[in-house]
N, C-alpha and C positions, 0 to 999 in steps of 0.2 A: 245797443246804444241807440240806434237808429230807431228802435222799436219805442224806446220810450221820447223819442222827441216827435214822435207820429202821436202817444197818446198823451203830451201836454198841450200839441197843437191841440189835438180833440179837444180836450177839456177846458181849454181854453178860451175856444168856438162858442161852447155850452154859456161858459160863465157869461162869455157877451152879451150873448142871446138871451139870459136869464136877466142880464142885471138890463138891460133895454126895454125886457116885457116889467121892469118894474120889480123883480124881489132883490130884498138885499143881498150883499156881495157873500156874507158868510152863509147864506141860505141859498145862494146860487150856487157855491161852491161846493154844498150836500149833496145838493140836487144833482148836480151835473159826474159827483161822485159815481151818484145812483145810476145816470143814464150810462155813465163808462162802465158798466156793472162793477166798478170796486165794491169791494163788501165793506159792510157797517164795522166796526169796531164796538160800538155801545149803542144801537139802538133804544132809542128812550120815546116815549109818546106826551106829548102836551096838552095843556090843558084841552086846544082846541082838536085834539085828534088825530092829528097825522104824526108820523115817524118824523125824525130828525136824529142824526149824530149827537150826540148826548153833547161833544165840545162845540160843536155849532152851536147848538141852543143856549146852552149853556153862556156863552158869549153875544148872543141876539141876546137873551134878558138883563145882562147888566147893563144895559141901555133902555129897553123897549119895555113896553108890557103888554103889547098887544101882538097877536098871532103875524109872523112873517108870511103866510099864506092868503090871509082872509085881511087882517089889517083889525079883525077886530082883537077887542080886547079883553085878554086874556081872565079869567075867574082866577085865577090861580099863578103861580112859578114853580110849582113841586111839576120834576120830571118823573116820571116811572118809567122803569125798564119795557120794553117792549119785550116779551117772553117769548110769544109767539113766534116773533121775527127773528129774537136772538136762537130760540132751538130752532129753527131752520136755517138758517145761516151754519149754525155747528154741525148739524146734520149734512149738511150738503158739503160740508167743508169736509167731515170723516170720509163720505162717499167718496172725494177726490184722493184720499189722502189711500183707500183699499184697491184704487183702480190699479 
């Protein structure tokens, strides 16, 4: 119990510090996923390039059209799967799972 109210504080901290340097709160809250290594559920890549949790993004563009990142805007709203990212994640995930 204790353990996990030490990594809400953390993540917490992150979202702060994320949403103060300026990115939005459901793109801070990826992000700060990321820095707590939680693992992706659906890594998806945008038009602009970078990873994102498929329900974060997904949620940034029914509002936005332009990159949570960059600020620019977006060519596109089709997500695709990050493949690379998602078979390494599985990969690393069986690893855990033969130790």
């Amino acid at each position: 119990m204790q353990n996990a109210i030490v990594q809400h504080a953390q993540l917490s901290r992150i979202v702060a510090a994320s949403l103060r340097s300026g990115l939005p709160e459901v793109i801070a809250r990826s992000h700060a996923s990321f820095a707590m290594q939680e693992v992706m559920i659906d890594p998806t890549i945008a038009a602009d390039g970078h990873t994102y949790e498929r329900h974060a993004m997904h949620e940034w563009l029914t509002e936005h059209s332009t990159s949570p990142v960059t600020g620019a805007l977006l060519l596109h709203a089709k997500l695709l799967p990050n493949i690379i990212i998602g078979n390494a994640i599985a990969h690393h995930q069986q690893l855990l799972q033969h130790r």
